[in-house]
PDB file with one MODEL, atoms N, CA, C and O in Angstrom:
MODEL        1
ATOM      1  N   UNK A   1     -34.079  -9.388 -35.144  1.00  0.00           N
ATOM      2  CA  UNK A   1     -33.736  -9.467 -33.749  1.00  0.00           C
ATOM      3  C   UNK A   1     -34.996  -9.278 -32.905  1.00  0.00           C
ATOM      4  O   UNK A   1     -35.789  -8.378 -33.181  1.00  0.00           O
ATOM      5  N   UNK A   2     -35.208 -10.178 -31.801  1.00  0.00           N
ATOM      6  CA  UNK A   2     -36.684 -10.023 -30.923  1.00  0.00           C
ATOM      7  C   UNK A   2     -35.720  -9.319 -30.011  1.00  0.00           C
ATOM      8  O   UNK A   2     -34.513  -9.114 -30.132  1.00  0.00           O
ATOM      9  N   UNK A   3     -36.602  -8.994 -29.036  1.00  0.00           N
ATOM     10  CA  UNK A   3     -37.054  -8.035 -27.524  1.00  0.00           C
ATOM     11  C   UNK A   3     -36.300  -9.155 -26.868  1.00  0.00           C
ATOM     12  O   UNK A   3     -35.394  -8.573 -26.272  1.00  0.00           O
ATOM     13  N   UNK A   4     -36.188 -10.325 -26.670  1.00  0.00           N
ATOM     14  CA  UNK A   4     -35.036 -11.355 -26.389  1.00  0.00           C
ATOM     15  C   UNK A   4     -33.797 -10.995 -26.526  1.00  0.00           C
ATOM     16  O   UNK A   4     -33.205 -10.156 -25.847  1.00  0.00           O
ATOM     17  N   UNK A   5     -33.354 -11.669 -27.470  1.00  0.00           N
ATOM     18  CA  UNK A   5     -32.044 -11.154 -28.129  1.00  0.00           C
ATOM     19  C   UNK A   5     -31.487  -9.659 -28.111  1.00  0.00           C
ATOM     20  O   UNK A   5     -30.258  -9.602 -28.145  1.00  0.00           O
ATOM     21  N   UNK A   6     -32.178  -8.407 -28.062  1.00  0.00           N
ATOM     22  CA  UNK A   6     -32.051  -7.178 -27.336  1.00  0.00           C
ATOM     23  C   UNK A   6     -31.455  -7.101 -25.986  1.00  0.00           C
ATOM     24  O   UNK A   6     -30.398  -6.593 -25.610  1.00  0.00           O
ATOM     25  N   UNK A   7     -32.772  -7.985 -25.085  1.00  0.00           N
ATOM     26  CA  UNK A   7     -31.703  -7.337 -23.903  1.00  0.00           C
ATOM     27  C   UNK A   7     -30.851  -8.293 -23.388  1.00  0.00           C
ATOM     28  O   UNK A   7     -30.362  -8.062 -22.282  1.00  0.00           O
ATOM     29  N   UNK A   8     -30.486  -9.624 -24.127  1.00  0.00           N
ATOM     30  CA  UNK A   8     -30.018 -10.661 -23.741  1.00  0.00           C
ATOM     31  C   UNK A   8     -27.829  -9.629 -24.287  1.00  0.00           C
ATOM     32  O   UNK A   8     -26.749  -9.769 -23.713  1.00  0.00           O
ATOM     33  N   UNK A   9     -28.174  -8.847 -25.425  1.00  0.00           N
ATOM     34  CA  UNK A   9     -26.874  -8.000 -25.831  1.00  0.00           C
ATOM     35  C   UNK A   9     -27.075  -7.255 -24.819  1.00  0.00           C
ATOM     36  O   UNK A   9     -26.380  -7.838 -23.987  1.00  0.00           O
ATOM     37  N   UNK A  10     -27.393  -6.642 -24.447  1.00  0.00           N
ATOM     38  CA  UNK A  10     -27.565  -5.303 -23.481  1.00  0.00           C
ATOM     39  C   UNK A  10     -26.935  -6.071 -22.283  1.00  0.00           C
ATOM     40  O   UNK A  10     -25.713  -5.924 -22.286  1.00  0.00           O
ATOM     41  N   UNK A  11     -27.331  -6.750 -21.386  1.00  0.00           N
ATOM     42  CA  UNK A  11     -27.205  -7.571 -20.554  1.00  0.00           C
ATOM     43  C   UNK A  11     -25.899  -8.078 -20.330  1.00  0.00           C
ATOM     44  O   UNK A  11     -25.279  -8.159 -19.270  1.00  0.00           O
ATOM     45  N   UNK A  12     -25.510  -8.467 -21.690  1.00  0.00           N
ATOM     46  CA  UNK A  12     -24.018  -9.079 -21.705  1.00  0.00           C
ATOM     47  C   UNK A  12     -23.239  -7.829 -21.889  1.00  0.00           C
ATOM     48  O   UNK A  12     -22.040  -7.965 -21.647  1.00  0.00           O
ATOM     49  N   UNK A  13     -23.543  -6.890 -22.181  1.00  0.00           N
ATOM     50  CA  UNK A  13     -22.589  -5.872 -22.125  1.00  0.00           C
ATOM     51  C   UNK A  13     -22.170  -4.882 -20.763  1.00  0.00           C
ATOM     52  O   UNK A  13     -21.301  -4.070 -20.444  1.00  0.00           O
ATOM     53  N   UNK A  14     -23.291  -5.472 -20.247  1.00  0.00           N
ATOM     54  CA  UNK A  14     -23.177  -4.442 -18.479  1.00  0.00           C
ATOM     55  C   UNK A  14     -22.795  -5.347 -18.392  1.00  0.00           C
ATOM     56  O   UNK A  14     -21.637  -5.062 -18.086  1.00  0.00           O
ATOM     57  N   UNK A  15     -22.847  -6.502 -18.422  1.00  0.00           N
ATOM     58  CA  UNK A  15     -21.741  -7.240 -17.471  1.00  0.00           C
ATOM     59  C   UNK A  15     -20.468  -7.264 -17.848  1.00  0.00           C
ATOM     60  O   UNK A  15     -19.672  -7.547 -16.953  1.00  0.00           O
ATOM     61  N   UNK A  16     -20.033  -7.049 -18.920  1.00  0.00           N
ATOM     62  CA  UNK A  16     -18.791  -7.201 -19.793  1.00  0.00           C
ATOM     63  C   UNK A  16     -18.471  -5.974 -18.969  1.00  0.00           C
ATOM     64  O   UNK A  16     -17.580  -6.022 -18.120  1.00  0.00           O
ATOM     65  N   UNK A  17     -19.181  -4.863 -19.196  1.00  0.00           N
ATOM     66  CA  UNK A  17     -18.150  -3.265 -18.611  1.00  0.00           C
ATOM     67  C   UNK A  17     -18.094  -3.741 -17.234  1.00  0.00           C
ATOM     68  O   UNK A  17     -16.954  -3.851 -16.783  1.00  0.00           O
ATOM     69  N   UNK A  18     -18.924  -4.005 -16.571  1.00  0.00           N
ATOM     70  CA  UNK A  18     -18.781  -4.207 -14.650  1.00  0.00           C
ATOM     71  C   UNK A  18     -17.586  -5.047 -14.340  1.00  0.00           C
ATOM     72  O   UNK A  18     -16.878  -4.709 -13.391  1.00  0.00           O
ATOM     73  N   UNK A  19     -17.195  -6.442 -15.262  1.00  0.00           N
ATOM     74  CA  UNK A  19     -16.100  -7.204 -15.209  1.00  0.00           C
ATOM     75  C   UNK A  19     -14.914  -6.588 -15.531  1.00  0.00           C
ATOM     76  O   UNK A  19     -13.849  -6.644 -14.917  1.00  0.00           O
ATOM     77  N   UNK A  20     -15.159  -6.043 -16.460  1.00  0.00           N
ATOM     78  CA  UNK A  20     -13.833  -5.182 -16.631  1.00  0.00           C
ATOM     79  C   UNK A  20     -13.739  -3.542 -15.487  1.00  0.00           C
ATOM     80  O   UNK A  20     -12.670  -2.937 -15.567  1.00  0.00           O
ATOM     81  N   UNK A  21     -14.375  -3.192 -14.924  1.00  0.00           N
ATOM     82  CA  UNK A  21     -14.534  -2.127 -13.874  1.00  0.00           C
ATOM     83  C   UNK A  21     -13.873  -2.902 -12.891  1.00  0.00           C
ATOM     84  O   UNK A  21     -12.785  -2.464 -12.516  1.00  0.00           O
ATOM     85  N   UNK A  22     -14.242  -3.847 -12.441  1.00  0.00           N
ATOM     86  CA  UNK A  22     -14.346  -4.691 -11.440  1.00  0.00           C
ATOM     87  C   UNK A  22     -12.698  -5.270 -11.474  1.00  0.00           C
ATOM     88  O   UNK A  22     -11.911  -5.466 -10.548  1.00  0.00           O
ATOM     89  N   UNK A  23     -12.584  -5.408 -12.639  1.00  0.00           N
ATOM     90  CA  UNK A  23     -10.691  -5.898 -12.857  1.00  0.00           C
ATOM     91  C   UNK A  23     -10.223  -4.634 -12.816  1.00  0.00           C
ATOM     92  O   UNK A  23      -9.179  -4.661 -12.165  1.00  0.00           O
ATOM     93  N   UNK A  24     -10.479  -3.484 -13.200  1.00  0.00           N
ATOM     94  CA  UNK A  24      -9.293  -2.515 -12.848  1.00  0.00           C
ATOM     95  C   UNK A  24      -9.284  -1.687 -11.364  1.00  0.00           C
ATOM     96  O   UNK A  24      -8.403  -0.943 -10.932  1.00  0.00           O
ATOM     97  N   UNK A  25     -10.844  -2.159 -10.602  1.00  0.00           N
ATOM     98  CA  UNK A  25     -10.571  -1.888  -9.136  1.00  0.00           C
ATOM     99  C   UNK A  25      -9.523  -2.645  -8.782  1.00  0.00           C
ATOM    100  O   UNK A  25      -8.544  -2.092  -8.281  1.00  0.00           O
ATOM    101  N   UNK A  26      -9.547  -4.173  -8.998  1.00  0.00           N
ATOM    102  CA  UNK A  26      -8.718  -5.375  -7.629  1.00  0.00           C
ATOM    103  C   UNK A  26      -7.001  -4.512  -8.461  1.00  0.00           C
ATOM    104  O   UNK A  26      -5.997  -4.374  -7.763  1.00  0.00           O
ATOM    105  N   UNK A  27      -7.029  -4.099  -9.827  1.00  0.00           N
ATOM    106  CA  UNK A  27      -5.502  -3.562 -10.018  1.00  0.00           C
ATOM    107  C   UNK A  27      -5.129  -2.892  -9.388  1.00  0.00           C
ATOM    108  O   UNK A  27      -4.153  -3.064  -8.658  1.00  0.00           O
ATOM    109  N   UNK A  28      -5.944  -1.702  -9.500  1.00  0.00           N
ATOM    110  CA  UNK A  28      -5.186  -0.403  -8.757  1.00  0.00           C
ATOM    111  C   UNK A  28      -5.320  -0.454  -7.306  1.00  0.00           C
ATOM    112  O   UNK A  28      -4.890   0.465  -6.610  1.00  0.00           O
ATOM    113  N   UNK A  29      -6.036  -1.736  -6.690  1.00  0.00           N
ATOM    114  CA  UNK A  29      -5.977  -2.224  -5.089  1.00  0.00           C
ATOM    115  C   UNK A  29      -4.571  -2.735  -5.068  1.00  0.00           C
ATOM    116  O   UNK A  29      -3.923  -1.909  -4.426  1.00  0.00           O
ATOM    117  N   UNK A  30      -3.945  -3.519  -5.390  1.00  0.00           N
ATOM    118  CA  UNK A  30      -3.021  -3.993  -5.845  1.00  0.00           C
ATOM    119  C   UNK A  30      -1.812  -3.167  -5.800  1.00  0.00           C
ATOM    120  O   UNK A  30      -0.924  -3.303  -4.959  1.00  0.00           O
ATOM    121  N   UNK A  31      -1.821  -2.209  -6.850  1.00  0.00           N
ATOM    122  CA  UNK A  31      -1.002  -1.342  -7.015  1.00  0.00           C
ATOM    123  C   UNK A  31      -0.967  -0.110  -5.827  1.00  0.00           C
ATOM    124  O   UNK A  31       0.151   0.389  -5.699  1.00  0.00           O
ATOM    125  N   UNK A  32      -1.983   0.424  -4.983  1.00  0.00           N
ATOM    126  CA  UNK A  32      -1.662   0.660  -3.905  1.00  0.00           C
ATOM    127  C   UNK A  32      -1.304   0.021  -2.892  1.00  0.00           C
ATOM    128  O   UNK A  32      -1.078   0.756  -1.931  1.00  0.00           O
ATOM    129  N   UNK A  33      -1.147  -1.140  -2.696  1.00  0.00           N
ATOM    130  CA  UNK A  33      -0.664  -1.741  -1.597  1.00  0.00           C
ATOM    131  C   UNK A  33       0.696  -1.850  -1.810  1.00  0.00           C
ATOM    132  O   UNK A  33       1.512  -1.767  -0.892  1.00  0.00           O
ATOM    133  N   UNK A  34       1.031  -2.057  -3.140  1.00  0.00           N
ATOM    134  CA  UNK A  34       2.533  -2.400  -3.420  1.00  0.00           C
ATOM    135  C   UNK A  34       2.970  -0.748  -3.149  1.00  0.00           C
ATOM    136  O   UNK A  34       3.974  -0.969  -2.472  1.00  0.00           O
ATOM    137  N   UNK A  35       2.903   0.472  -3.209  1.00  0.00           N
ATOM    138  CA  UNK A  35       3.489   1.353  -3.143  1.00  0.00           C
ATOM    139  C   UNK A  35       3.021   1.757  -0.641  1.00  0.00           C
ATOM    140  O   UNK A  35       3.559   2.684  -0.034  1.00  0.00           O
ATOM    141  N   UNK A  36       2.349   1.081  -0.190  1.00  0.00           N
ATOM    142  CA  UNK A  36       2.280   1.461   0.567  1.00  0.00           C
ATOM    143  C   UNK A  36       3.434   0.352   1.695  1.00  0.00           C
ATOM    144  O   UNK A  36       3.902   0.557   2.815  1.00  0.00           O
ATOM    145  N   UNK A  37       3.553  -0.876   0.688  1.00  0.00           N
ATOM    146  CA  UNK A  37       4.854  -1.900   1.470  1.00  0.00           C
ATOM    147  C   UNK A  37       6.497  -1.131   0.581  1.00  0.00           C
ATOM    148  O   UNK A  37       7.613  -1.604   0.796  1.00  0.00           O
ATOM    149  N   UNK A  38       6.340  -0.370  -0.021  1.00  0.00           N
ATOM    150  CA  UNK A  38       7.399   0.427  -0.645  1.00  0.00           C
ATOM    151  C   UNK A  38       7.394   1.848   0.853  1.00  0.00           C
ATOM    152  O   UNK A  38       8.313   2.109   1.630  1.00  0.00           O
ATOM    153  N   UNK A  39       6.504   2.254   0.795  1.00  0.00           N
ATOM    154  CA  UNK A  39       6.914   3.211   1.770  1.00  0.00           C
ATOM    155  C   UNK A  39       6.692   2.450   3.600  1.00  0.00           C
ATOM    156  O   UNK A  39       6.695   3.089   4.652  1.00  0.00           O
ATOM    157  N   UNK A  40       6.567   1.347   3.469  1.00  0.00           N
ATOM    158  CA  UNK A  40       7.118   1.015   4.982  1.00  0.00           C
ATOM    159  C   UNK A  40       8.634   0.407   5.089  1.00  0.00           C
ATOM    160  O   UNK A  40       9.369   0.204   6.056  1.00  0.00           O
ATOM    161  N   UNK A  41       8.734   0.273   4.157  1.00  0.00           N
ATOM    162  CA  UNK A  41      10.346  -0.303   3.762  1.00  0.00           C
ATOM    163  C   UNK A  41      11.170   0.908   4.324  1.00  0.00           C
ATOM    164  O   UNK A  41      11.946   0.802   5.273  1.00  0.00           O
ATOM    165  N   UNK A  42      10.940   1.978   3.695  1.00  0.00           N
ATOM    166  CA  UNK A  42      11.791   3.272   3.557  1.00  0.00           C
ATOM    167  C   UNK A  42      11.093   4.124   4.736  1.00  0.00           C
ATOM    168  O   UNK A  42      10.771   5.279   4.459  1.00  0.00           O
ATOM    169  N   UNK A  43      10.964   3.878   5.384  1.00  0.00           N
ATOM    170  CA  UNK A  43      10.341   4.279   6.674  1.00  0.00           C
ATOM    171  C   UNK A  43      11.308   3.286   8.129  1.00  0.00           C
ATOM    172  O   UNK A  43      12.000   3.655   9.078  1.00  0.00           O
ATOM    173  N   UNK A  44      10.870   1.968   7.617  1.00  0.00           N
ATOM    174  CA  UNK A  44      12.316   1.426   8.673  1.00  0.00           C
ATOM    175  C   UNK A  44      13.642   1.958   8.009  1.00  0.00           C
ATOM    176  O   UNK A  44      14.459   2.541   8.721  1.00  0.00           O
ATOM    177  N   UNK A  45      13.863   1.786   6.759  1.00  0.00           N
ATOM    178  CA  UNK A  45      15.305   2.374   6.621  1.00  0.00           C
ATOM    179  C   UNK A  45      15.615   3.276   7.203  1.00  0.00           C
ATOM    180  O   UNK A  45      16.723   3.269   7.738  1.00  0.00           O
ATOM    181  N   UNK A  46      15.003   4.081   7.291  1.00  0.00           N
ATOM    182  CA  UNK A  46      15.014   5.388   7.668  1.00  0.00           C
ATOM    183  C   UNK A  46      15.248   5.466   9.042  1.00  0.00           C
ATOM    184  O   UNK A  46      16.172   6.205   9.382  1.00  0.00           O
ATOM    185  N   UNK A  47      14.564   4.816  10.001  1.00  0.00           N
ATOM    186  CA  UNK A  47      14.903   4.855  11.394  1.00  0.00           C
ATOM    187  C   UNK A  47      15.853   3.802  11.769  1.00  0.00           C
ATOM    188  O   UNK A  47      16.049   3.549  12.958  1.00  0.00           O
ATOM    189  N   UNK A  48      16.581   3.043  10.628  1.00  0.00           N
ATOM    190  CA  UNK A  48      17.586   2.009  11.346  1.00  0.00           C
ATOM    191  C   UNK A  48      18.513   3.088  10.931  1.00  0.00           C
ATOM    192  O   UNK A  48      19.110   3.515  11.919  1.00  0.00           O
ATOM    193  N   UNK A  49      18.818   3.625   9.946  1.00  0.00           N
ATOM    194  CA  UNK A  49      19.685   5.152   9.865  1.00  0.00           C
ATOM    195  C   UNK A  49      19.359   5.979  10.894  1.00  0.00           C
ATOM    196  O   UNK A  49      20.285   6.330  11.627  1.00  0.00           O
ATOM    197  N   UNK A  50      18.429   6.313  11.087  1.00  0.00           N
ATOM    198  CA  UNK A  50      18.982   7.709  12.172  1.00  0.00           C
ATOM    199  C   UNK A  50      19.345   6.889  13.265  1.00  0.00           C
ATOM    200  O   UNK A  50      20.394   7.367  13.697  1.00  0.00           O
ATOM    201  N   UNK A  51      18.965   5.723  14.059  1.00  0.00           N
ATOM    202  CA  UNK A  51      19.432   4.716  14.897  1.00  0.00           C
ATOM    203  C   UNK A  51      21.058   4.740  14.861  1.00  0.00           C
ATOM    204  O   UNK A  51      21.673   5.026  15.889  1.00  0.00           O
ATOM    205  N   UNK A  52      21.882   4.368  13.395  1.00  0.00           N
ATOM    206  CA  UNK A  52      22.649   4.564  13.465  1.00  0.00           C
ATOM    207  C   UNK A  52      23.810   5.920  13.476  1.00  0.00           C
ATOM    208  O   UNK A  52      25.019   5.893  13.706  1.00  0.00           O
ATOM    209  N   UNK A  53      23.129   6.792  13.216  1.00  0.00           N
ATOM    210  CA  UNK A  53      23.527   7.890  12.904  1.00  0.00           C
ATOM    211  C   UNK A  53      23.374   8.542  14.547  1.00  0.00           C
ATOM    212  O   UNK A  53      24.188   9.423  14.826  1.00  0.00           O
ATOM    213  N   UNK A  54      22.544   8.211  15.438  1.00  0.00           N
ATOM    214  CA  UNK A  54      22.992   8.975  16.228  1.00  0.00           C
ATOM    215  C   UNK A  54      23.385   8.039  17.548  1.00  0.00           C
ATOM    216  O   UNK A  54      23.266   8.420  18.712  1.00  0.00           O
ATOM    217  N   UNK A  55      23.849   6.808  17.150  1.00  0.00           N
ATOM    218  CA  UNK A  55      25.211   5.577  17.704  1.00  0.00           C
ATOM    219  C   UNK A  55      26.095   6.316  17.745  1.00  0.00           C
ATOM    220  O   UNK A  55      26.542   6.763  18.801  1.00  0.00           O
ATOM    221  N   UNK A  56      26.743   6.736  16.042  1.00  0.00           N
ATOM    222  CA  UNK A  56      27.867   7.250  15.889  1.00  0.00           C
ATOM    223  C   UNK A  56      28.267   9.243  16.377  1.00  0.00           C
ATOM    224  O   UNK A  56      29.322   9.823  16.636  1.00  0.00           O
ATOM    225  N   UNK A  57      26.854   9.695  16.301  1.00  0.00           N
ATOM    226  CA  UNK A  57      27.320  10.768  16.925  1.00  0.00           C
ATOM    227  C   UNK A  57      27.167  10.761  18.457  1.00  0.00           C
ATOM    228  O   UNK A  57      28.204  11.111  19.020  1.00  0.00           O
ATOM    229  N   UNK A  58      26.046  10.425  19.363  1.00  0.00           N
ATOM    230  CA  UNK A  58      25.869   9.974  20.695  1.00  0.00           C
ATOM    231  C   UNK A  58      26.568   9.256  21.159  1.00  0.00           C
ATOM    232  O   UNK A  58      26.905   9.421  22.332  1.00  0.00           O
ATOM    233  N   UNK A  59      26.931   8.445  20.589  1.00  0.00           N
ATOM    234  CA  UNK A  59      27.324   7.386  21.487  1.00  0.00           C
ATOM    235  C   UNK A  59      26.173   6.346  21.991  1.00  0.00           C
ATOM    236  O   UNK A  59      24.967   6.507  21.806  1.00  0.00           O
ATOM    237  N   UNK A  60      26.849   5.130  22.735  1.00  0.00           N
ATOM    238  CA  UNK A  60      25.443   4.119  22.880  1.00  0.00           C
ATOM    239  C   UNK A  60      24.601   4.643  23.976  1.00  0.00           C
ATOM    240  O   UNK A  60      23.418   4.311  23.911  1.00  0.00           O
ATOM    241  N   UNK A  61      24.895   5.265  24.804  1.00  0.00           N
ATOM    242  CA  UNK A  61      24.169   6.115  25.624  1.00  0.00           C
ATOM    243  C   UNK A  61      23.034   6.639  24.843  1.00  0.00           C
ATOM    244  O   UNK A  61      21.887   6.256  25.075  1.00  0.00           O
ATOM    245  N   UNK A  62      23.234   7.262  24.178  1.00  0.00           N
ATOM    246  CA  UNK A  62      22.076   8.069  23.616  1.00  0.00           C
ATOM    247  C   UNK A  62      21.406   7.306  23.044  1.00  0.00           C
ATOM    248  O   UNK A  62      20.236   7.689  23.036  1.00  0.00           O
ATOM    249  N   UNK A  63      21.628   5.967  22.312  1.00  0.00           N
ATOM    250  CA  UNK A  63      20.997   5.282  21.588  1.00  0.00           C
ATOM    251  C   UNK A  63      19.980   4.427  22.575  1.00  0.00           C
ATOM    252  O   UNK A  63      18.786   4.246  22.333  1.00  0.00           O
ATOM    253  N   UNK A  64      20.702   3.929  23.756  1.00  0.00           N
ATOM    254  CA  UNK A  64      19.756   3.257  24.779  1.00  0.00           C
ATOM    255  C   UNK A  64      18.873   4.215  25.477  1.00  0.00           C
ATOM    256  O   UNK A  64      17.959   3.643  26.071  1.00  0.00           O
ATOM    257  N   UNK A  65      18.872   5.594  25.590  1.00  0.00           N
ATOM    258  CA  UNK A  65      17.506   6.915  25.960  1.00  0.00           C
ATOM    259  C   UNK A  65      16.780   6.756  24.590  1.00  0.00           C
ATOM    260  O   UNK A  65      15.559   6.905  24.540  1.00  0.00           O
ATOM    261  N   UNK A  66      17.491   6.464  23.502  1.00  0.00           N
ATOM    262  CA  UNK A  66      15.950   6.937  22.641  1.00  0.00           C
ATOM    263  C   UNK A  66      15.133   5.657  22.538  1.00  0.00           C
ATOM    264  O   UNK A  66      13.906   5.754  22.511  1.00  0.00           O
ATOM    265  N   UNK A  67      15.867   4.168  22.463  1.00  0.00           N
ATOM    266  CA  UNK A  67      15.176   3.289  22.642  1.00  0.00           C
ATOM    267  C   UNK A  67      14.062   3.135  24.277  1.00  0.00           C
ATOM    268  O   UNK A  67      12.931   2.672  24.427  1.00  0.00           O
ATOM    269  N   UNK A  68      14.801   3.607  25.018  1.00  0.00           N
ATOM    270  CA  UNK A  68      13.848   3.872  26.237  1.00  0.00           C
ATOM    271  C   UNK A  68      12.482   4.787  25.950  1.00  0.00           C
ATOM    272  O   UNK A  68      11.370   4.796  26.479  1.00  0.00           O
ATOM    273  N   UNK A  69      13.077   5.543  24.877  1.00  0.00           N
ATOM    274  CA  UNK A  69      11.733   6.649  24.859  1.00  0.00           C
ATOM    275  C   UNK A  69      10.623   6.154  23.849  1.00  0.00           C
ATOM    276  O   UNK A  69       9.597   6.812  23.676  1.00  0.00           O
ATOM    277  N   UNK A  70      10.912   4.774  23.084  1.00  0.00           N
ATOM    278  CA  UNK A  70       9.912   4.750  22.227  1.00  0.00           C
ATOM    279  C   UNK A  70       8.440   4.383  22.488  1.00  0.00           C
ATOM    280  O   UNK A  70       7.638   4.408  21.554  1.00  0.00           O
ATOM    281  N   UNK A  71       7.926   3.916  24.196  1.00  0.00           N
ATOM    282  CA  UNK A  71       7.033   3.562  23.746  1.00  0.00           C
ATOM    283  C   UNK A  71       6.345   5.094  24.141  1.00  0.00           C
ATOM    284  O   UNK A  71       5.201   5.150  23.690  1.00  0.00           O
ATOM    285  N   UNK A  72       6.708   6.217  24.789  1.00  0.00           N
ATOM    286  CA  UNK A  72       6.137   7.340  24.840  1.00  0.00           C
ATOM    287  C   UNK A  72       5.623   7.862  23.480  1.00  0.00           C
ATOM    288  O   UNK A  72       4.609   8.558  23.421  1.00  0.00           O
ATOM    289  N   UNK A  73       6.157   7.603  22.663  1.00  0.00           N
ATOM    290  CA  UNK A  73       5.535   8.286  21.097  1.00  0.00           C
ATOM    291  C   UNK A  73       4.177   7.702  20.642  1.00  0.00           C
ATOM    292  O   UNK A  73       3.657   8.090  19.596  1.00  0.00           O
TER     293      UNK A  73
ENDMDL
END
C-alpha cells in the first residue's frame, strides 16, 4: 500500500462517517418536526374544547367575550 492509497482509505472513511452523521441529523430534524405538528394539533384541540366547553357552560355570551378577548393575549 503507498502514501496514496492510505489517505485515499482515510479520506473515504471521513466521508463515509460525515454522510452517515449528516443522515442522522436531516432524521432526527425530521422527527422533531413531526412531534412539534403533533403538539400543534393537540393544542387546537384543546382550545376548540375549552371553546366548547365553556359554550355549554357560559352560554354564547361568554363565548363571544372570549373571542373578543383574543387579540389582547
Amino acid at each position: 500500500m503507498t502514501m496514496t492509497d492510505e489517505t485515499t482509505t482515510t479520506e473515504t472513511a471521513a466521508s463515509t462517517r460525515t454522510a452517515r452523521f449528516a443522515t442522522w441529523l436531516m432524521e432526527r430534524e425530521e422527527r422533531r418536526q413531526d412531534r412539534e405538528s403533533n403538539l400543534e394539533a393537540l393544542v387546537r384541540l384543546n382550545v376548540l374544547v375549552s371553546f366548547l366547553t365553556l359554550g355549554l357552560v357560559g352560554g354564547f355570551t361568554a363565548v363571544q367575550t372570549a373571542v373578543s378577548m383574543i387579540p389582547y393575549l
